[in-house]
N, C-alpha and C positions, 0 to 999 in steps of 0.2 A: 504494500500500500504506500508505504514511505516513496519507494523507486517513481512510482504514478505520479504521487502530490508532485514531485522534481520535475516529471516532464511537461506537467501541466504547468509549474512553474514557470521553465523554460519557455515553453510557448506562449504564457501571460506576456514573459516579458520580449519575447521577438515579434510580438503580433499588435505591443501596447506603445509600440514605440512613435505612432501618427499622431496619437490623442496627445503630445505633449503639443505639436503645431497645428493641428485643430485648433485646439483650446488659444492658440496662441493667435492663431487668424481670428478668430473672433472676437479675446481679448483687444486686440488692435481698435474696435468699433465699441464695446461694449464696457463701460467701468465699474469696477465692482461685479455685483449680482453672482458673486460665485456659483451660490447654491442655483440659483437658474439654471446656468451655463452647466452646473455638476449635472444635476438633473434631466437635462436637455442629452447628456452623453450618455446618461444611463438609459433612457428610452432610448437611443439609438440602437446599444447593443443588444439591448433588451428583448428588440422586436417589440415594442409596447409601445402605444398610441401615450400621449399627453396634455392633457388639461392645465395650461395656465390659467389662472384668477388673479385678478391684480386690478387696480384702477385705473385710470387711463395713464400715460405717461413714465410707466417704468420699464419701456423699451423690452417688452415680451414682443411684440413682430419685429422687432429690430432686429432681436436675438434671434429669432429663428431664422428670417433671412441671412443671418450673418453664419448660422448652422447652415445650412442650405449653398451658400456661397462658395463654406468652405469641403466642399465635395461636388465630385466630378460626378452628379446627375440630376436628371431633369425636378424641376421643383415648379409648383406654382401656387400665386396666391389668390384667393375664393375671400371676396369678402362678401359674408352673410348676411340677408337683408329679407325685410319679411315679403316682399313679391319677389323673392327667388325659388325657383322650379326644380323641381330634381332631372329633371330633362337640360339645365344649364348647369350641374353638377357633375351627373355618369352621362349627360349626350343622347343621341336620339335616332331614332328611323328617319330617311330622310327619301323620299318618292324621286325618282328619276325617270321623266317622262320620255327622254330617249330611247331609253333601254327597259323601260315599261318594269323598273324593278325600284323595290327599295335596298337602300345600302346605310351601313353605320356610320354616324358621325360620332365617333368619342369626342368625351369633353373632358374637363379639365383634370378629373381625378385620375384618368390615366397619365400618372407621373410618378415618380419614388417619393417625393417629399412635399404634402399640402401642408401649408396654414389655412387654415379653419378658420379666418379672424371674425370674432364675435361671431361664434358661433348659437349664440341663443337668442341671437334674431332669426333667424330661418326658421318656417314654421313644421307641423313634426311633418310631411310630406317629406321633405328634406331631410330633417335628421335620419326618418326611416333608410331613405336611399344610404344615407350615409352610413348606417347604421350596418348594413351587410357587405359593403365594401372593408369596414374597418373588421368585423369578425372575421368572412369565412374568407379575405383576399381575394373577390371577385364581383363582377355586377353584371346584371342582368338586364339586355337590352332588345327590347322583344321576345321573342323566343330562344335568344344565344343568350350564353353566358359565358362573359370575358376573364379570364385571369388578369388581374395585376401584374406588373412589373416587381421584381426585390430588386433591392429593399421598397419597400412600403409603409409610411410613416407619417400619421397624422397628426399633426400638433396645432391643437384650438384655443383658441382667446376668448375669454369671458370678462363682462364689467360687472363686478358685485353691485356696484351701489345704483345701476340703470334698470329700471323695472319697465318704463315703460318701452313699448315694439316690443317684447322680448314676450320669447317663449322658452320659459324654465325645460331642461332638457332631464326628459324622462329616466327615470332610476335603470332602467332599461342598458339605457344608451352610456349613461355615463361611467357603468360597471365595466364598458368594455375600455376606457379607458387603463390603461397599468397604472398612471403617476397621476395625482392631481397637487398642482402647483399651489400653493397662494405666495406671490409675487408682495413683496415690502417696499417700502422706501428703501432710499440708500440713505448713505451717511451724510452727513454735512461734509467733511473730507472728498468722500467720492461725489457727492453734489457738485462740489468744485470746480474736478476735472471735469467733469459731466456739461456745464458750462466754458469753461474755456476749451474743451475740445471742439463742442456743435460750436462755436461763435468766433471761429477763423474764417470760416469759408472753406469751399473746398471739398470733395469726395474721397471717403476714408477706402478707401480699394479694398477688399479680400479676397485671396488667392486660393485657387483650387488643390488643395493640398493634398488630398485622401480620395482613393476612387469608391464605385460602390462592391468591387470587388474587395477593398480594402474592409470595408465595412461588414461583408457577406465572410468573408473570413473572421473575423472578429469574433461572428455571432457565434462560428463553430467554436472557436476556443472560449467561450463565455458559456455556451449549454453545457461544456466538461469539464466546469472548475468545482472541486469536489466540497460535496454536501457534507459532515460528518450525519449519523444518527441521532444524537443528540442537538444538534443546530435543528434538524428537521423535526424533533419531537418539540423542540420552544420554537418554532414556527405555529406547528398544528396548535400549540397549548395559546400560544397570544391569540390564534384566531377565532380557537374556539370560548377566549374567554369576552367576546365581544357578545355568544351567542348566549354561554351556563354563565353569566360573571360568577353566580352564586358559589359554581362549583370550582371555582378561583380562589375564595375568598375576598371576594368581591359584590358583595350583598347590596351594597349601597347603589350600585351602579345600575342593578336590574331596572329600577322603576325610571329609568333616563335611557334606556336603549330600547327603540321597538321593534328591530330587526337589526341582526347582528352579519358580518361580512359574510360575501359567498363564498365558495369553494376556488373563482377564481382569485380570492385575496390570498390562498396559501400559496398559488401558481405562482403568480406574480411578486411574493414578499421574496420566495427562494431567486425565481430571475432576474428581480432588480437587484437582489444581496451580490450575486453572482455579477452583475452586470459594477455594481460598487466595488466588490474585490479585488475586478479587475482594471477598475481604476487607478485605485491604490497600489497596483502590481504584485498582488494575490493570487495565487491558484487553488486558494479555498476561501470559503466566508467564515466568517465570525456571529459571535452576539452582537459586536457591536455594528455588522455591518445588518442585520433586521433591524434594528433602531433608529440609527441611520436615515433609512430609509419607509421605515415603517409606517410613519403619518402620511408618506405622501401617497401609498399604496390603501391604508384604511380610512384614512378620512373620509372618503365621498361612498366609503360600504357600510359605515354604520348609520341608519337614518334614528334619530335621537325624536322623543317625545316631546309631548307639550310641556310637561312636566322640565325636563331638562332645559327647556328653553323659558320656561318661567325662573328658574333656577342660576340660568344663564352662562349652562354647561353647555360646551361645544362638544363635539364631536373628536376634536384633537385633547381637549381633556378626557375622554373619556380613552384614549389610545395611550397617553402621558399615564392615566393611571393605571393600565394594563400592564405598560410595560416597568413602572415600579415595584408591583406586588410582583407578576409571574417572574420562578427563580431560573437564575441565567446560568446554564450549562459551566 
């Protein structure tokens, strides 16, 4: 086993060597937002779609285009509005009176890398479309159904504080996100730069650093970076203490959760852990790498009561206190 964890080492670390100039091409445009930009790389390797939330202004489409930039494949931007059509999404039958036939027009989602921006203004006609493309990697148009392109990788923008056009996106759709972001301020410090950078004039270039073949390799040495048994029994035990708190020791918690995460939150806590280790240049995870990353995978799977929301317990407290009580391998 020992010989294994080494080669999976080994190829953490021959296969991790692009994410240092990634990160660096889009460092170039973006200041601060670490955890963004961390985030943004874990859903790459991940294979896992992601949900920013943030208010206006803290350069979540900046970021992605600047992710998007810095790889050599096609990307495009959908910005979501509530008279958009899912026929202007996956594309359409299109009649040719020449040839007395119809033929497909793909649209925009056929490409490796969308921004969703504000994605909860589109109404659910839209979401739905979107909705099987981001699960099963394919869409349906007419009677054919298309495969996607890999890599395949959806990253959507949401305004918390804009209620109105907006159509809240169904518990459905959002589970099939892997990460859900909430986006902060920055500092006064990186505020700064953040200012005198945009207020020279001038376009901040990012270069095509990493291909998608780079990326498609990655993903194989990120599904073989090894699990121990015990990392995977406190996976199962934080998710299933979302569902028994009681039988956590966790009593307090039951009358603030109404449904507790699905079965894809175990999926996805081991692939983002996996997808963090190998950040780090790891060929196995840790505890501390479920932690880590653990809020941004359970937050949007626990939906929390009236109760909890009179109480004025989020959801991220209710994961904050999961992961205090359950004992850490």
């Amino acid at each position: 086993m020992d010989l294994d964890i080494k080669q999976i080492q080994d190829e953490v670390e021959n296969k991790s060597e692009f994410i240092e100039r990634l990160t660096s091409e889009i460092s170039s445009v973006i200041v601060g937002q670490k955890y963004m930009i961390d985030r943004l790389l874990v859903g790459l390797l991940a294979d896992g779609h992601i949900l920013l939330e943030g208010v206006p202004g803290l350069a979540k489409t900046l970021a992605v285009k600047s992710l998007a930039a810095g790889i050599k494949a096609n990307f495009q931007r959908i910005q979501f509005t509530p008279d958009l059509l899912p026929a202007d999404l996956i594309g359409t039958m299109i009649y040719n009176p020449q040839k007395a036939e119809f033929f497909v027009k793909k649209g925009p989602i056929f490409t490796n890398i969308i921004l969703a921006d504000e994605i909860n203004r589109a109404p659910a006609k839209v979401q739905s479309a979107l909705l099987e493309a981001m699960q099963e990697r394919q869409v349906t148009i007419g009677e054919k159904t298309h495969k996607l392109d890999e890599p395949f990788l959806v990253l959507a923008t949401q305004n918390p504080i804009e209620q109105e056009g907006t159509y809240p996106l169904p518990e459905a759709q959002v589970d099939r996100f892997m990460l859900k972001l909430k986006i902060d301020y920055p500092s006064q410090e990186e505020e700064r730069l953040i200012m005198d950078r945009m207020t020279v004039g001038g376009d901040i270039i990012v270069n095509a650093v990493v291909t998608a073949g780079d990326i498609l390799e990655a993903r194989r040495v990120v599904t073989g970076i090894y699990v121990d048994e015990k990392v995977k029994d406190y996976i199962l035990n934080v998710v299933f203490a979302t569902r028994e708190p009681a039988r956590y020791g966790l009593s307090e918690l039951a009358d603030f959760i109404a449904y507790g995460a699905s079965p894809r939150a175990s999926i996805y806590l081991n692939l983002a852990a996996k997808a963090h280790a190998f950040l780090k240049g790891r060929g196995y995870i840790t505890p501390e790498d479920i932690k880590a990353i653990g809020h941004d995978v359970l937050r949007h799977r626990i939906i929390i009561t009236y109760e909890a929301e009179a109480e004025e317990t989020t959801a991220d407290d209710i994961v904050q206190k999961i992961f205090d009580t359950i004992e850490v391998p």
